[in-house]
C-alpha positions as CSV (number, residue, x, y, z in Angstrom):
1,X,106.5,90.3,50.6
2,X,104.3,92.3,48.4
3,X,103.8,90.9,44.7
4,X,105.6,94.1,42.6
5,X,102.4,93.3,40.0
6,X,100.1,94.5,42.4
7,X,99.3,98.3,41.6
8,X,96.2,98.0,43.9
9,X,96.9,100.5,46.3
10,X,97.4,103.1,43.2
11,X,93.6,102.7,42.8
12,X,92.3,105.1,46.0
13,X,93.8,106.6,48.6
14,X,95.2,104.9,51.5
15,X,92.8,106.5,53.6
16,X,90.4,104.9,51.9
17,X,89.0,101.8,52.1
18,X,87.6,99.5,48.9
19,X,84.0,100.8,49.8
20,X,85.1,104.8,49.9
21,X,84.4,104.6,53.3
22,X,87.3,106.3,55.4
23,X,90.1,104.8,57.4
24,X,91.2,106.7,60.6
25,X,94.7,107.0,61.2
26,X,96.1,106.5,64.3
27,X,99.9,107.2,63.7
28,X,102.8,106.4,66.5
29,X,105.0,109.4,67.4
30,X,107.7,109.3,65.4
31,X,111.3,109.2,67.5
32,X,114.3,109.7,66.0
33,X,117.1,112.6,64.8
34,X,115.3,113.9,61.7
35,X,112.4,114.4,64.3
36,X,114.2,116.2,66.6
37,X,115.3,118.5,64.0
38,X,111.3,118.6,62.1
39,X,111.1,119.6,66.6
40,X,113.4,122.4,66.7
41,X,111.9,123.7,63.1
42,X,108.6,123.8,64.4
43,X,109.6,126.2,67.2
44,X,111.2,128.2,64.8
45,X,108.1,128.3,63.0
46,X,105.9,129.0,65.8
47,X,108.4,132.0,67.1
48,X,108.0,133.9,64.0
49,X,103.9,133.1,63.5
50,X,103.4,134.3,66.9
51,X,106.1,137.0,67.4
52,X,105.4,139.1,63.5
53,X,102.4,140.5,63.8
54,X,104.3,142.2,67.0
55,X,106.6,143.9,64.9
56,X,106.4,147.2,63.5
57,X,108.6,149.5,61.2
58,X,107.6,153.2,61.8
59,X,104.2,152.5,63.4
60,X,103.2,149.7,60.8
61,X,103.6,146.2,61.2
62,X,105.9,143.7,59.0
63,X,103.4,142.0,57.4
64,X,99.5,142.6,57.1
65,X,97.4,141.1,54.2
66,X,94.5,143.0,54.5
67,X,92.0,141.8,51.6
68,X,88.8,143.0,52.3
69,X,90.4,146.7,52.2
70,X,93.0,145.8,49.6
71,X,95.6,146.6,51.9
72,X,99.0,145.0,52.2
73,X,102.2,145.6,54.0
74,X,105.2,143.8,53.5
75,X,108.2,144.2,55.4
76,X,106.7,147.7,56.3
77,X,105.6,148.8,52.6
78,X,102.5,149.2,51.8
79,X,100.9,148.2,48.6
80,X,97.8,149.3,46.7
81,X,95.3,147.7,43.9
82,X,97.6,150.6,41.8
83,X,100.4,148.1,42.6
84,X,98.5,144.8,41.3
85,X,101.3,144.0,38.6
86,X,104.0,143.8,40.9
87,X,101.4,141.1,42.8
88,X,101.3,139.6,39.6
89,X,104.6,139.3,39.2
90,X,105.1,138.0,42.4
91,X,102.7,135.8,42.1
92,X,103.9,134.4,38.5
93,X,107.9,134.3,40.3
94,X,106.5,132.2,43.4
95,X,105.0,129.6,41.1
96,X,108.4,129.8,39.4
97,X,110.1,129.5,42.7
98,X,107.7,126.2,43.3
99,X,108.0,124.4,40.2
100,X,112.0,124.7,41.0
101,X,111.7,123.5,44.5
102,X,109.9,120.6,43.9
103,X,111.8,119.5,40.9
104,X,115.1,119.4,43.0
105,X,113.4,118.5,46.8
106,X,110.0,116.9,46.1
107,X,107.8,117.8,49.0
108,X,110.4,119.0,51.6
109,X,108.6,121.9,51.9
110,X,105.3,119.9,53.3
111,X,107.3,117.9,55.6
112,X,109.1,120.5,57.2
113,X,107.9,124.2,57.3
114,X,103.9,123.4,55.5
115,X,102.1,125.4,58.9
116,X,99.3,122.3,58.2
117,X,102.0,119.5,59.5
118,X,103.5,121.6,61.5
119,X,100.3,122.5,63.5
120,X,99.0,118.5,63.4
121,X,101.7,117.2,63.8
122,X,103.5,118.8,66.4
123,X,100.5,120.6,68.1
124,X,97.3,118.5,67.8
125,X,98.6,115.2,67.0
126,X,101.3,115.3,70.8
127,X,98.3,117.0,72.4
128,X,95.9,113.9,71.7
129,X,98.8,111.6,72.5
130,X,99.1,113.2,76.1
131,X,94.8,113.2,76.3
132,X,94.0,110.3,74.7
133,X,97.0,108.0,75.1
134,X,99.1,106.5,72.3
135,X,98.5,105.5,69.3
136,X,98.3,102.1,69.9
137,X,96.1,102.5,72.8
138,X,93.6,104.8,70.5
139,X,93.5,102.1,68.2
140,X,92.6,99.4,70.7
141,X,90.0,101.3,72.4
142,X,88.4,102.3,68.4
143,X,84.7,100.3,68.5
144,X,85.3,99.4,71.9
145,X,81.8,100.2,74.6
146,X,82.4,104.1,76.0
147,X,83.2,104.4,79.5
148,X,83.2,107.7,81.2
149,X,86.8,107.7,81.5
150,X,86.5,107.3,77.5
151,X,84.2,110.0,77.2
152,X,86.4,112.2,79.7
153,X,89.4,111.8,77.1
154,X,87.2,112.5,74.3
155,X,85.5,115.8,75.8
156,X,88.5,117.1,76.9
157,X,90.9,116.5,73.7
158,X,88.0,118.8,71.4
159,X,87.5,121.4,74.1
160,X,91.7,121.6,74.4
161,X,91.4,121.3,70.2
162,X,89.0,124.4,70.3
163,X,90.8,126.8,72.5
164,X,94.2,125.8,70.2
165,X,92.2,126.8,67.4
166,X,90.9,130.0,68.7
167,X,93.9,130.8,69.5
168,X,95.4,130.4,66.2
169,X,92.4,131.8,64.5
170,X,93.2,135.2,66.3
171,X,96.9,134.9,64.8
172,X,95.9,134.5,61.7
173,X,93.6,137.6,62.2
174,X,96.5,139.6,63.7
175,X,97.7,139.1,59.9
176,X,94.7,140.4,58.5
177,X,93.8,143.6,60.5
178,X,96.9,144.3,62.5
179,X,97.6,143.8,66.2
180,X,96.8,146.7,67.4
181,X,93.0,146.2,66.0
182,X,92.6,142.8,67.4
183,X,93.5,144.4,70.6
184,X,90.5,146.8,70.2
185,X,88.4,143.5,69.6
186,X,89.9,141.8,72.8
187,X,89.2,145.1,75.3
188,X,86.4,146.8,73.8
189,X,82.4,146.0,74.1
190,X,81.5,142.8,71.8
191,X,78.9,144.9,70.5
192,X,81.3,147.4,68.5
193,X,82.8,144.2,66.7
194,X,80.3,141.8,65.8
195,X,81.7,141.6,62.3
196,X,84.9,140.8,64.1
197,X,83.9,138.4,66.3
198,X,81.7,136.6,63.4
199,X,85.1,136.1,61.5
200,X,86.7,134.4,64.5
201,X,84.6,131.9,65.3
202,X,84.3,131.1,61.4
203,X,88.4,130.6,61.6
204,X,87.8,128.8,64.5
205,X,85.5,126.4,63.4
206,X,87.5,125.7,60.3
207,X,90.5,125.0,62.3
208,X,89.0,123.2,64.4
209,X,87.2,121.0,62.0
210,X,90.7,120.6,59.8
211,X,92.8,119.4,63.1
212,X,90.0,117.1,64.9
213,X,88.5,115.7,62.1
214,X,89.7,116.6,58.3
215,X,93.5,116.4,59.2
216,X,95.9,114.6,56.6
217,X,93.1,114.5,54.2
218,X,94.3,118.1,53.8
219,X,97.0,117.1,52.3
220,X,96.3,114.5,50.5
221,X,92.5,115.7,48.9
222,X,92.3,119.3,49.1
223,X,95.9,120.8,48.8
224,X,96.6,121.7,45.4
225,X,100.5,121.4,45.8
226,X,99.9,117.5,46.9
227,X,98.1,117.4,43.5
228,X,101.0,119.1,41.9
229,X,103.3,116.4,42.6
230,X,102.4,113.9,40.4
231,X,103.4,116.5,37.6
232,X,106.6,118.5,39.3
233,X,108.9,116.0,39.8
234,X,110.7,113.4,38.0
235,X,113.2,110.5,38.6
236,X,116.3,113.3,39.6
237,X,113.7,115.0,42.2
238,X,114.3,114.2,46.2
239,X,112.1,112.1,47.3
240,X,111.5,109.7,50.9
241,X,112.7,106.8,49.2
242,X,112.8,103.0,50.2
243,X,116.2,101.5,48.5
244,X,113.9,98.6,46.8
245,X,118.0,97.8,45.6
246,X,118.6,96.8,48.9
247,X,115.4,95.6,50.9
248,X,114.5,93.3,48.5
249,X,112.9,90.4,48.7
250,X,112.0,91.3,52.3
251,X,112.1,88.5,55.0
252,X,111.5,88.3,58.5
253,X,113.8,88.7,61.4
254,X,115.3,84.9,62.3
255,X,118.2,84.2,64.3
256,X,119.4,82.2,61.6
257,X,119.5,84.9,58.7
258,X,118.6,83.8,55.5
259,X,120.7,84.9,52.6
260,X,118.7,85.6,49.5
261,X,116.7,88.1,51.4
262,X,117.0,91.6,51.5
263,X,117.8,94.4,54.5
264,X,114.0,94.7,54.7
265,X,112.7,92.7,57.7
266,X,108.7,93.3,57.4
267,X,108.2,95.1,60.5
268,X,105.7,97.5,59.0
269,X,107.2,100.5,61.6
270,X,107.7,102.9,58.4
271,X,103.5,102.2,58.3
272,X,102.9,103.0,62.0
273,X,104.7,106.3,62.1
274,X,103.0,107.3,58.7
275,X,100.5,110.5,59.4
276,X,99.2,109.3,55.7
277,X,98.7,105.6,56.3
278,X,101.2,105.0,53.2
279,X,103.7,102.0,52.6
280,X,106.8,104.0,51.6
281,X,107.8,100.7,50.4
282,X,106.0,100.9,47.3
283,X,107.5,103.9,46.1
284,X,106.8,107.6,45.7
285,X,103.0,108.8,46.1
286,X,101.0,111.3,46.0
287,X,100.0,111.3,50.0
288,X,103.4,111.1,50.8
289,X,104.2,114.8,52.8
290,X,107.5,114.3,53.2
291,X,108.1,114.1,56.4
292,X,111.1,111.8,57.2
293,X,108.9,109.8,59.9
294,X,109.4,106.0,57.8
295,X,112.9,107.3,57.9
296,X,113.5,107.7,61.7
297,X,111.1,104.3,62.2
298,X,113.3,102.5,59.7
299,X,116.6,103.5,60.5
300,X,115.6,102.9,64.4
301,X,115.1,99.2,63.2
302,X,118.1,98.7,61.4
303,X,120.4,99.9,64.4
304,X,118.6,97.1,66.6
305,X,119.2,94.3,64.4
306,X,122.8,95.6,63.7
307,X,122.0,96.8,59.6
308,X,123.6,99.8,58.6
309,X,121.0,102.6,58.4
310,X,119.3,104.3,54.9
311,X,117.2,101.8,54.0
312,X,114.5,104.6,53.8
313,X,116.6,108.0,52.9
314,X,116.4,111.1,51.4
315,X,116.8,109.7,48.0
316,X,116.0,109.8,43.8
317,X,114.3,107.6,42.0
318,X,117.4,107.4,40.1
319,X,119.5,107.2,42.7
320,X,118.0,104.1,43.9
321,X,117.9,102.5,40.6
322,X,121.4,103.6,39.1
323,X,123.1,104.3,42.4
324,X,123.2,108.2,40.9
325,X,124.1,111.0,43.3
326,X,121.7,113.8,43.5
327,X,122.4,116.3,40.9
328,X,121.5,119.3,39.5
329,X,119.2,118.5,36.0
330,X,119.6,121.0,32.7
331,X,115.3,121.2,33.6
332,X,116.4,122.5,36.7
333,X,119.3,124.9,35.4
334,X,116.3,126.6,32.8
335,X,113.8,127.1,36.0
336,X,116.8,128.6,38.1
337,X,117.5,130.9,34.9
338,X,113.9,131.8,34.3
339,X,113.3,132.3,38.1
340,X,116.4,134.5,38.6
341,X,115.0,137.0,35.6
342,X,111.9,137.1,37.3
343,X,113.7,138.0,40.6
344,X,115.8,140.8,39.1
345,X,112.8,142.4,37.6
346,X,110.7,142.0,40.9
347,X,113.6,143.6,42.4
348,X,113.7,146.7,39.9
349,X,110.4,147.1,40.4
350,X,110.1,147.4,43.9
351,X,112.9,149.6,43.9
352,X,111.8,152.1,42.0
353,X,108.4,151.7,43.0
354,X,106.7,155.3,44.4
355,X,105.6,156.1,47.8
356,X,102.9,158.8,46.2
357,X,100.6,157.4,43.4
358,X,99.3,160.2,41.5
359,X,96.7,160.1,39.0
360,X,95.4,163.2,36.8
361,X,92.7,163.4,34.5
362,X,90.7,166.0,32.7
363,X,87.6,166.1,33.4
364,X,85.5,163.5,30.7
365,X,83.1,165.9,28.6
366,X,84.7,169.4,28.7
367,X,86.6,171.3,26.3
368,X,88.6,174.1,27.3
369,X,87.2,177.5,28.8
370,X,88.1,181.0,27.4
371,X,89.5,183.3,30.3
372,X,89.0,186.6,29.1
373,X,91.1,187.5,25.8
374,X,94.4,186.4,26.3
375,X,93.6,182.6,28.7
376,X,92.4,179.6,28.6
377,X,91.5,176.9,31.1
378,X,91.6,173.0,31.6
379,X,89.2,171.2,34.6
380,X,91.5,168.6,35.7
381,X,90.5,166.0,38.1
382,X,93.7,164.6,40.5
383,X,93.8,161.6,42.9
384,X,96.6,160.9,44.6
385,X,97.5,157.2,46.7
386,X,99.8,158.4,49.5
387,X,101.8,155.3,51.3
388,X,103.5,156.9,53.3
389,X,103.4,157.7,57.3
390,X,103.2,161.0,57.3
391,X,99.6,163.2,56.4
392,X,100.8,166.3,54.2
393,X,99.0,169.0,51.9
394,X,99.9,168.8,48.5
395,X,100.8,171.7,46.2
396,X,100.4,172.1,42.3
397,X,103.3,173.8,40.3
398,X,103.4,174.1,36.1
399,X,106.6,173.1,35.2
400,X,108.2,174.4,31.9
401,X,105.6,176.2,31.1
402,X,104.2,179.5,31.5
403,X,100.8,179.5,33.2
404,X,99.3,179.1,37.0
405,X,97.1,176.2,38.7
406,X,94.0,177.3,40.4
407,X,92.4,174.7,43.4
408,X,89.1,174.8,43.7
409,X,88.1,175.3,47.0
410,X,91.3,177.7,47.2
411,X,93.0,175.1,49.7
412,X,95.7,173.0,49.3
413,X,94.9,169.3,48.5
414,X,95.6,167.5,52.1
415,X,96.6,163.8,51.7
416,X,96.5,161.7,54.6
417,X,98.9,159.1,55.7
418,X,97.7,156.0,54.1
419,X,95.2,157.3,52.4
420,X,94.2,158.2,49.2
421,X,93.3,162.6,48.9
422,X,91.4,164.0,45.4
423,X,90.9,166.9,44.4
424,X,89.7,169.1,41.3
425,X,92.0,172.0,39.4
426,X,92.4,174.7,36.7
427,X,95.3,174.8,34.7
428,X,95.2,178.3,33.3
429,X,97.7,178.9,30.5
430,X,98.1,181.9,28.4
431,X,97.1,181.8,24.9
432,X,100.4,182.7,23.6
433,X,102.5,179.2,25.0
434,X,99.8,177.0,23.0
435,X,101.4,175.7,20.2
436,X,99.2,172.8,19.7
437,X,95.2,172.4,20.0
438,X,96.4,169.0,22.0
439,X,99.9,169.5,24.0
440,X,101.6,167.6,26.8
441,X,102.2,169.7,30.1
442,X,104.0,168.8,33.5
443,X,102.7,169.4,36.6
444,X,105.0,169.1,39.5
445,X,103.9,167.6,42.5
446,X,105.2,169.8,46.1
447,X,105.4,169.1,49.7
448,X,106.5,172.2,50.6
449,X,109.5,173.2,48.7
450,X,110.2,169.4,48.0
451,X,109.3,168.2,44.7
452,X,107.5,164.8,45.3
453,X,106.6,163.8,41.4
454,X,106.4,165.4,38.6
455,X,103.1,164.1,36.2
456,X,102.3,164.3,32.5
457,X,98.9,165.4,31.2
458,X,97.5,167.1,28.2
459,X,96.1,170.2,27.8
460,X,93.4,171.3,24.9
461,X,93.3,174.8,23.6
462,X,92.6,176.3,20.8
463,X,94.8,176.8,17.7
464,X,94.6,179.7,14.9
């Protein structure tokens, strides 16, 4: 049994040893019904990351983040830089959404749906089992002369590795620039996509180096959410716990049991199974993903030497100490409230958000021009962000006022789908509706004989 003094393994991480130098972790396959269901979420997962970027609502796709053009579709709308407070707002309701998530479920989200454990775990991880052999069998052959049969293995698990992560890196893509372009980049010569192609192998390489070689340290060094932890949850959040209540003092399996010991019986198979290298046994840490692997392990253990199962559950911190039922904390009730406001004005805002994004100006540095004796004229400059399908010309119209709008070029303004269209305008008015040397005007925005948006400018005339 562990002395309960002994912080030590606070100090660094656990794939880390004394020296800094790392520690390889060779985990056993889990087995177990939480893993069949982690199993059954995973090709959930994988249906939906493969299958989107196959979807499209009138010609677009569902979802395309397109950041080097500040492009983005979601759920077939497409949003703009002019749109960059409702990304703001969704960005300030997500962390919401987060904080409140991990306060009641801990890391639930890692160990389940995170595309990182998803993709090592049930991807790269049961691929090097079926190349390399079990876990067990890695570990014994670590240090160990190479054979060819060795170096057969070892070849062919980071060539497989690669191809999985090309694949994936052209997924990923497919969320960038759209099926339909990395279809061009698939058919068409390499030479008309070398930017393309350059991007590709980057994602590639960084997938590849994540899943062959970086692979929980994701979690537990670079991801900020891991990080997060430490400060998100509390003693009412859900947590992998070990019922210390219950498995304490631990003591080894005897056919004659011994009665001051606990359920606990030192096997160490909540270790094996760990994709961190952890001891759940010494309570909630920071590498800990979540992912209900000790629990399997554990419960696996107590069935064989007939102990009822739970030792490791789903579990708080004071629900272990106090025997207290999960419950719903007033820190939690204030996140929910906060994060509902946020939702309902997300929601408000997307709904009344406007396909045509209109933007008119006068031009910087000019006053008004005299038209004859009885007119006077405003250069107006007009740019227009149209996010819709459909490419249409745009017509000017004063509204409320007397007056006419003059195009330069004589043509309408065409905007094409997508796109943004600019333009430059008179607004001629007569010099009997000024009223003001500064006054507010409407111009009504036409596609065809429907009105599309009405915008507000001012207009600068002369006053006697």
């Amino acid at each position: 049994m562990r002395d309960a003094s002994d912080e030590s393994f606070r100090d660094r991480i656990a794939t880390v040893d004394a020296k800094g130098k790392r520690k390889w972790v060779f985990a056993q396959q889990p087995k177990g019904r939480l893993y069949r269901w982690r199993t059954l979420v995973s090709w959930v997962f994988f249906a939906l990351f493969i299958g989107l970027p196959f979807i499209h609502i009138d010609g677009r796709p569902l979802f395309l983040f397109n950041i080097p053009q500040a492009r983005f579709i979601i759920f077939g709308k497409v949003f703009w830089p002019q749109d960059f407070f409702i990304f703001g707002l969704t960005t300030v309701t997500f962390v919401i959404f987060v904080v409140l998530f991990t306060a009641a479920f801990g890391r639930l989200f890692c160990g389940w749906v995170c595309p990182q454990t998803i993709f090592m775990e049930m991807v790269f991880r049961r691929l090097e089992y079926l190349i390399e052999g079990s876990a067990a069998y890695q570990k014994l052959q670590q240090g160990k002369p190479w054979t060819t049969e060795r170096i057969v293995r070892r070849t062919g698990k980071h060539i497989a590795f690669y191809i999985l992560s090309f694949i994936i890196a052209n997924l990923f893509l497919a969320y960038i620039i759209g099926i339909k372009e990395l279809y061009k980049i698939v058919i068409e010569p390499v030479s008309q996509h070398i930017g393309a192609l350059f991007s590709l192998a980057l994602f590639s390489g960084v997938f590849y180096a994540v899943y062959a070689f970086f692979r929980e340290q994701a979690c537990t060094v670079v991801c900020p959410y891991g990080r997060l932890q430490g400060v998100l949850l509390d003693k009412n959040s859900m947590v992998v716990a070990y019922d210390y209540k219950r498995g304490e003092p631990r003591g080894k399996l005897k056919k004659k049991p011994i009665l001051d010991t606990g359920d606990c019986i030192d096997c160490f198979q909540c270790v094996k199974v760990c994709p961190t290298a952890i001891d759940i046994r010494n309570g909630t840490q920071m590498e800990c993903v979540g992912c209900t692997a000790c629990i399997d392990a554990c419960n696996a253990m107590m069935t064989a030497v007939g102990k009822p199962e739970g030792l490791i559950r789903y579990a708080s911190e004071n629900g272990i100490a106090k025997k207290e039922p999960l419950h719903y904390t007033t820190r939690m009730k204030l996140y929910t409230g906060l994060l509902a406001v946020l939702v309902v004005l997300l929601t408000i805002l997307l709904m009344t958000r406007k396909d045509i994004d209109t933007t008119i100006m006068r031009t910087p540095g000019m006053l008004y021009q005299e038209r004859g004796t009885d007119s006077v004229s405003n250069l107006y400059n007009i740019k227009v962000a149209n996010k819709t399908t459909t490419t249409f010309p745009l017509r000017l119209v004063l509204e409320d006022v007397p007056g006419h709008i003059e195009v330069i070029g004589g043509h309408a303004i065409t905007v094409k789908k997508e796109d943004e269209g600019s333009g430059s305008f008179f607004v001629v008015l007569p010099l009997k509706a000024i009223k003001e040397r500064k006054q507010s005007i409407r111009i009504g925005l036409y596609e065809g004989d429907r009105k599309i948006d009405v915008v507000k400018t001012n207009f600068l005339g002369p006053v006697e």
